[in-house]
C-alpha positions in Angstrom: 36.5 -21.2 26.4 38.1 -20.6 23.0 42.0 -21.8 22.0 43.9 -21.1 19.4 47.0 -23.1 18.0 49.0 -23.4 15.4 50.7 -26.5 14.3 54.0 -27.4 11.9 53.1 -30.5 10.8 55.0 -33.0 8.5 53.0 -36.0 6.7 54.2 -39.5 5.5 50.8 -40.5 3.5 51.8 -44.7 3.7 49.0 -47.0 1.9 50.1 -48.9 5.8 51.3 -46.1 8.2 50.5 -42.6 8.1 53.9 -40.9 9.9 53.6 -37.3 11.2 55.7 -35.2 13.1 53.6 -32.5 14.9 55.5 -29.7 16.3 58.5 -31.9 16.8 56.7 -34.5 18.5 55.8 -38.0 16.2 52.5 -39.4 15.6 52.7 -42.6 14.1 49.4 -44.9 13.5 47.8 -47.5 11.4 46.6 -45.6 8.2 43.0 -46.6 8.4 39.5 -45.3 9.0 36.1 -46.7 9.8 32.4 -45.6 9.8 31.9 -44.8 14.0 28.5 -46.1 14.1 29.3 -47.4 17.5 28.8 -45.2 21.0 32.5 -44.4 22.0 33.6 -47.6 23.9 35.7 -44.8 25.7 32.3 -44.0 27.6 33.0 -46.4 30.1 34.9 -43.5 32.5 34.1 -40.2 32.8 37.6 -39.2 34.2 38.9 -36.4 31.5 42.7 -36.7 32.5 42.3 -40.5 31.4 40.2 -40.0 28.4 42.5 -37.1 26.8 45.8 -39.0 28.0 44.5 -41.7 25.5 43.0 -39.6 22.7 45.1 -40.2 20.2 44.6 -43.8 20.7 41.3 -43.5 20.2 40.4 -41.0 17.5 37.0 -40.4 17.3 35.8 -37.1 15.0 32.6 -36.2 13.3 34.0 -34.5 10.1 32.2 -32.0 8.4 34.2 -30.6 5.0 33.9 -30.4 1.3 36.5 -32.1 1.3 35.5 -35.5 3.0 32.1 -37.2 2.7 30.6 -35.8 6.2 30.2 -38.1 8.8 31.7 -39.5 12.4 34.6 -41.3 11.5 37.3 -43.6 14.1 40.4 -42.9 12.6 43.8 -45.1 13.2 45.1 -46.8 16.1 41.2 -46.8 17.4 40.1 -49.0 14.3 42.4 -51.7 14.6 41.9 -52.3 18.1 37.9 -51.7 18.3 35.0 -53.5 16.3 35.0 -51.1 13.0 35.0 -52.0 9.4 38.5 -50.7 8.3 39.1 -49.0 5.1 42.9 -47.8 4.0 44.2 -46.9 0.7 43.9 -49.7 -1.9 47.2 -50.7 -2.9 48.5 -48.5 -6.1 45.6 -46.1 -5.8 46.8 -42.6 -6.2 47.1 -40.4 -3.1 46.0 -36.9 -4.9 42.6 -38.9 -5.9 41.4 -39.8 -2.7 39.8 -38.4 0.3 41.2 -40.8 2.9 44.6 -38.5 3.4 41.9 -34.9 4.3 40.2 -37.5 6.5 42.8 -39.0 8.8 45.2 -36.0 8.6 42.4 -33.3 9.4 40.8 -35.7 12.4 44.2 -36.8 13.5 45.5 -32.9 13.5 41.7 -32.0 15.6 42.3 -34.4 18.5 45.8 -33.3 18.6 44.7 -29.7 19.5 42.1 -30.8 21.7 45.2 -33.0 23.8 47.7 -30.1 23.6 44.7 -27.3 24.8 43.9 -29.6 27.6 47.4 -30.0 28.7 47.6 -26.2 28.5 44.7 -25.1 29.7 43.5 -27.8 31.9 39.8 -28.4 31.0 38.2 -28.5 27.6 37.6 -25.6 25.8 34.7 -25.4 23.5 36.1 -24.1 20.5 39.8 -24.5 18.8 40.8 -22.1 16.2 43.7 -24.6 14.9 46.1 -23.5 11.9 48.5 -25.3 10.0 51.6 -25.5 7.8 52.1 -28.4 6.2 54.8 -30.3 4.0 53.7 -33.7 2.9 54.5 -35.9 -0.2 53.1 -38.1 -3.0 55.2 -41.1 -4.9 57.6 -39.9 -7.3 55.7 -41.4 -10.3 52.6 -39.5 -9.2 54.2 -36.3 -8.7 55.2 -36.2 -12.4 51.7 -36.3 -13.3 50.1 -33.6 -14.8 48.7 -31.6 -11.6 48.6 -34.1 -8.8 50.6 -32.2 -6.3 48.0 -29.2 -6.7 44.9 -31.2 -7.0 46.2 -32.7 -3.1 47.1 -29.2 -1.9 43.7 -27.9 -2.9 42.0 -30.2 -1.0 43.1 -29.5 1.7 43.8 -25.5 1.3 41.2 -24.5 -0.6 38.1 -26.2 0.1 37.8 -24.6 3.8 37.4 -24.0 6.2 37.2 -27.9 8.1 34.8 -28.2 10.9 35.4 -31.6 13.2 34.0 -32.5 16.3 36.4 -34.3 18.6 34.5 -36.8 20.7 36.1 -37.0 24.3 33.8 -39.7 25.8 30.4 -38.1 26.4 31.8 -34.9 25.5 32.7 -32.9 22.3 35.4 -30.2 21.2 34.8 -27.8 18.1 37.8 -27.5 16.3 38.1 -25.3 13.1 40.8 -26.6 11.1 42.5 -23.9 8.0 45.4 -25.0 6.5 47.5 -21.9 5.9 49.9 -23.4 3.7 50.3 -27.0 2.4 53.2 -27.6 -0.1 53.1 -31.7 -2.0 56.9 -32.7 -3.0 57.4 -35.7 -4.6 59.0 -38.7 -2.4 62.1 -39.2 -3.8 63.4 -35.8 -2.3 62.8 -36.0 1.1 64.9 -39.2 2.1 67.8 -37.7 0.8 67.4 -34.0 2.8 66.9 -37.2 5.9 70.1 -38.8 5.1 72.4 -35.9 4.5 71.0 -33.8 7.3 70.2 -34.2 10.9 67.4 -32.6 12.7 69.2 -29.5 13.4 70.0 -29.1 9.7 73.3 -30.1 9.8 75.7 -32.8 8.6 74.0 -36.1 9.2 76.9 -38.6 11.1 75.5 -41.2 13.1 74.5 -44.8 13.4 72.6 -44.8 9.7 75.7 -45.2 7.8 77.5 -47.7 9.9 76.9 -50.8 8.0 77.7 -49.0 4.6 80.8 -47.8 6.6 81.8 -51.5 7.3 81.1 -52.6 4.1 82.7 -49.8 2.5 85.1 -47.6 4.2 88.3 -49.6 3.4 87.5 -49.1 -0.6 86.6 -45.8 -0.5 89.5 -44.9 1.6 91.9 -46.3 -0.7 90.0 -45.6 -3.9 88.6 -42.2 -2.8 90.9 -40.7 0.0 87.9 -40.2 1.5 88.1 -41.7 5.5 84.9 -39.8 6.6 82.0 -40.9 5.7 79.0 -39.0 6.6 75.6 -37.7 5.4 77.9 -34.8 3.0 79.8 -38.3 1.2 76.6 -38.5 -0.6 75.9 -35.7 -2.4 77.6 -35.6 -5.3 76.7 -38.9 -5.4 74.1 -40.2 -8.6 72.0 -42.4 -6.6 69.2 -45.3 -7.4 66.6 -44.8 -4.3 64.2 -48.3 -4.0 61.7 -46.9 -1.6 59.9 -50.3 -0.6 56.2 -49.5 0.6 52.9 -51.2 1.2 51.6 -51.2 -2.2 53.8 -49.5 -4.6 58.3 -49.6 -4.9 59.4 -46.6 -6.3 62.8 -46.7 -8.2 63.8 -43.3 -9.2 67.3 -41.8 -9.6 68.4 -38.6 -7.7 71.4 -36.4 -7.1 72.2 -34.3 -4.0 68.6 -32.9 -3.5 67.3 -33.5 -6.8 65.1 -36.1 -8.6 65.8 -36.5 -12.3 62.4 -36.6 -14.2 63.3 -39.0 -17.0 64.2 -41.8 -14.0 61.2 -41.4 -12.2 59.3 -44.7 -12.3 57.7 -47.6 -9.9 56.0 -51.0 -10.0 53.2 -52.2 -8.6 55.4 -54.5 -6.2 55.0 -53.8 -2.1 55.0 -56.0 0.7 51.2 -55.4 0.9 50.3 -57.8 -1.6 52.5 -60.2 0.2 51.0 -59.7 3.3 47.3 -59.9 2.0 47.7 -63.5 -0.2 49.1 -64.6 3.7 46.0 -63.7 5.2 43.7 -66.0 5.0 46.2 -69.1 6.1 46.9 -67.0 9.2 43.4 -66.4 10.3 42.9 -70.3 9.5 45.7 -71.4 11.6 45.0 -68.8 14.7 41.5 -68.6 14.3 41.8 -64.7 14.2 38.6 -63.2 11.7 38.7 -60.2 9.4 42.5 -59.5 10.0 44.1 -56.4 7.5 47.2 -55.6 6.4 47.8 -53.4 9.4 46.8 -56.3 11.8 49.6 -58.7 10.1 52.0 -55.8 10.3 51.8 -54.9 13.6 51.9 -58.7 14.5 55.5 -58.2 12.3 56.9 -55.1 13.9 55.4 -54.2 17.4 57.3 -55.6 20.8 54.0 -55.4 22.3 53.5 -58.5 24.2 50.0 -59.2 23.1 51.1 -59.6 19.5 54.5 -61.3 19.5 52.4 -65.0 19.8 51.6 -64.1 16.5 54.8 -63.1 15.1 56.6 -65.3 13.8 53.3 -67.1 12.0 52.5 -63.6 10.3 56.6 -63.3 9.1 56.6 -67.0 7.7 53.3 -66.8 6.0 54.3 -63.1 4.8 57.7 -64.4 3.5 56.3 -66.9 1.4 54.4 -64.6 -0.8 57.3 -62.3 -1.4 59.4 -64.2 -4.0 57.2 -62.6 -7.2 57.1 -59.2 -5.2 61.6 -59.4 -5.1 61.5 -60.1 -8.8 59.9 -57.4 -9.9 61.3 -55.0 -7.7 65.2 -56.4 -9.0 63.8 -56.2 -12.6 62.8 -52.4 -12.1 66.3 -51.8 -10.9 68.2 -53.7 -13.5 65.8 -51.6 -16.2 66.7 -48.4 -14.1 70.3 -49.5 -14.2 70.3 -50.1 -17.6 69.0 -47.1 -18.9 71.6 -45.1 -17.0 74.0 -46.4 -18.9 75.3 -48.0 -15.5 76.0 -44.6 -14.0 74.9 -45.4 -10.7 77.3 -44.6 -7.6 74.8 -46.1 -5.0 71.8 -48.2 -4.7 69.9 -46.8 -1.4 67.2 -48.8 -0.5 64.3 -47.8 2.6 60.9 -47.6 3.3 58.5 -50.0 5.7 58.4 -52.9 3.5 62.4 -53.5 3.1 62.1 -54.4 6.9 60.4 -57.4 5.6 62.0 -57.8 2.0 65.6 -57.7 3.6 66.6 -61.4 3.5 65.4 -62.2 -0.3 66.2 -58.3 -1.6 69.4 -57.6 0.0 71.6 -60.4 -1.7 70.3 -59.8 -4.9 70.9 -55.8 -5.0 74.4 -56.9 -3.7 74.8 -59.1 -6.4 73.7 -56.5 -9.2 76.3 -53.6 -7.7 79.0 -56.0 -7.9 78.4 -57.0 -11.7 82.0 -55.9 -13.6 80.0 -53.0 -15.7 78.1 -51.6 -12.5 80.6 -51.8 -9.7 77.9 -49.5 -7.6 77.9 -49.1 -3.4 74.4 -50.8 -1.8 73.3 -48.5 1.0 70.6 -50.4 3.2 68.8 -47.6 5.3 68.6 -49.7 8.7 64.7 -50.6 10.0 65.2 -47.8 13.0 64.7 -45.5 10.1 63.7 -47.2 7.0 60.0 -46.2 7.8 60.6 -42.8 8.9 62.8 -41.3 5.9 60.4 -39.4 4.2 58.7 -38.0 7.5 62.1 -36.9 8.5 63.0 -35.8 5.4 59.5 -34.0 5.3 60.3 -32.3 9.3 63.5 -31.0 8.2 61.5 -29.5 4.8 58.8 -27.7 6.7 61.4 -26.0 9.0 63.5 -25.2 6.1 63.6 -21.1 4.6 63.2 -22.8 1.6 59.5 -23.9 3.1 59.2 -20.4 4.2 59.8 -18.5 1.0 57.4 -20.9 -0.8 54.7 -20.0 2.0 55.0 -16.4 1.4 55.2 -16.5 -2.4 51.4 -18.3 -2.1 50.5 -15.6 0.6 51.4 -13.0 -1.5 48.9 -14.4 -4.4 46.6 -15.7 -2.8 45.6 -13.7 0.1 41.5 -14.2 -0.7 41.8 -18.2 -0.8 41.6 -18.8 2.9 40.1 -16.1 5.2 40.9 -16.0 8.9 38.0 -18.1 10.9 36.2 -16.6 13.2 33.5 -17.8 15.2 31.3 -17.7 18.3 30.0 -20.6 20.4 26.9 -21.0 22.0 25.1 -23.9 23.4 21.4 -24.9 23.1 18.8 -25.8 25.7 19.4 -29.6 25.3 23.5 -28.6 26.0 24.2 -29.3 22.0 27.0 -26.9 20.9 27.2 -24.6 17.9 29.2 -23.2 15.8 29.0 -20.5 14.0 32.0 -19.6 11.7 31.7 -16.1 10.0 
């Protein structure tokens, strides 16, 4: 049997957590991939209901693409939990340069289909003929690099189509993967469509403002006249975005739903080189071995019970390292600040790592809005969404006529860059399946 999908996908590339929202549906997982050297330990049942209803827990793809080194790759949640070799994105390497983003995404987007046909369908089919649209993002200070955005898109556009093989305990779904259109924006844009919008596009008004409005909504009432304050109360708005991530901060100033070029800058400063000098005193006192940055920060932010135990030993040891990591992330700002002339309205600070930064970063942002020559407004993004804000921001993007008229302006010029697939299946004496794409 042969399936065809198609999938509007939204991608949050994090050094830590790689943050998609497929069809409306989020798929959030450790950012990591290994070397699959080892027989699927999924083997041990043969029942398909149970083996699909935990596929995306246990990503296991043999990649073939120009793309991606070929190989049979475990890709996310699987690693961390089984006995692989992880490898993620080394902190402050650039996104556009490597291969790990085609990897995960493309094997995380081929067990997807095969989940989604099974539900449909009921049984695995052979083949998947699965096509997507894409919106996904690189750090501002990339993005203003000469080409990054297009060397990223490329990858993953032009250099098709992507042939994977979705292991599903002893057995094995083709998928043909051909991205129909993948557009890179810059980070610094997408947390701002996420905090004036909500998912239906309109005014954002909820729960993400209400410790700004607490803080706030006396002054501005009085000062402003304003009483409502809402997603809308920020655009006009000239705005200082601290985007705290695994391995880089970005600090770049926007207003309404654009980035201003000559403010676009980061530092080498992320809770990831906190979390990696606490290592090794973690695995001395627990007598855990080879633990990564995702292991310490799921002990830090999952409710499951199996790693709270660890919890509060992984959010002492973390904290300790993150004094240096605060300083330069404050210095940044002040510089930012400074060379704005102190024309900043608000300091808006999100991503995965303020979770952890908030106790040391907080008070000392506070303390820099309330300076005499500043006198700027501190929006923290709570941790419900600090992580999230540029996959949101990226899911309301991809929906967006805006996303639409860019697709069709690329259609329109490049209709010879990627040709339909089509193929036929057939299987060989010993039962091995092939593929043959035309």
């Amino acid at each position: 049997m042969e399936y065809s999908l198609h999938l509007n996908v939204s991608n949050d590339i994090g050094n830590n957590e790689q943050g998609m929202i497929i069809n409306g549906e989020r798929v959030f997982q450790p950012h990591v991939f290994a070397h699959d050297t080892n027989s699927n330990k999924f083997n041990s049942t043969n029942n398909v209901v149970a083996l699909v209803d935990k596929l995306m827990e246990n990503i296991s793809v043999t990649i073939s693409s120009q793309s991606v080194h070929p190989g049979k790759y475990a890709i996310g949640r699987y690693v961390i939990d089984g006995d692989f070799t992880p490898f993620s994105m080394d902190v402050g390497m650039h996104k556009s340069e490597s291969e790990i983003p085609i990897l995960t995404t493309t094997g995380t987007l081929a067990a997807y289909a095969v989940k989604k046909a099974f539900e449909d369908k009921g049984v695995l089919p052979e083949l998947i003929n699965l096509t997507v649209d894409m919106a996904t993002a690189i750090p501002a200070s990339e993005y203003v690099l000469k080409e990054t955005a297009q060397t990223l898109e490329a990858k993953f556009m032009t250099k098709m189509p992507h042939y994977i093989r979705v292991h599903v305990g002893d057995q094995e779904v083709s998928v043909n993967v051909k991205y129909t259109f993948v557009k890179v924006a810059a980070e610094g844009v997408l947390p701002m469509l996420a905090l004036m919008e909500d998912s239906e596009g309109n005014v954002r008004d909820d729960d993400i403002f209400d410790e700004f409005r607490n803080e706030y909504g006396e002054k501005i009432a009085k000062e402003e006249e304003i009483t409502d304050i809402d997603g809308e109360y920020f655009d006009p708005l000239r705005i200082l975005q601290v985007d705290v991530g695994e391995g880089t901060t970005e600090v770049i100033v926007s207003q309404s739903y654009s980035i201003e070029s000559d403010f676009v800058t980061g530092v080498n400063a992320g809770v990831g080189h906190a979390i990696e000098k606490a290592i090794p005193t973690i695995e001395h006192m627990t007598g855990l071995n080879n633990l990564t940055r995702q292991n310490i920060s799921d002990y830090i932010k999952s409710s499951l019970p199996k790693y709270r135990k660890y919890k509060n030993l992984a959010l002492l040891e973390t904290k300790k390292h993150v004094k240096s990591t605060v300083d330069k992330i404050v210095t940044k700002v002040k510089q930012q600040i400074r060379k704005a002339n102190n024309d900043i309205d608000v300091i808006m600070v999100y991503g995965g790592g303020s979770i952890i930064l908030r106790d040391e970063l907080y008070p000392a942002l506070k303390a820099i809005c309330e300076e005499e020559f500043i006198d700027a407004k501190l929006l923290w993004i709570p941790a419900k969404y600090a992580a999230s804000m540029n996959a949101d921001g990226l899911n309301l993007f991809v929906h967006s006529d805006e996303f639409k008229g860019l697709k069709d302006e690329f259609l329109s010029v490049n209709k010879k860059v990627a040709p339909a697939l089509v193929a036929s299946v057939s299987k060989d004496d010993d039962g091995t399946t092939r593929v043959v794409v035309k």
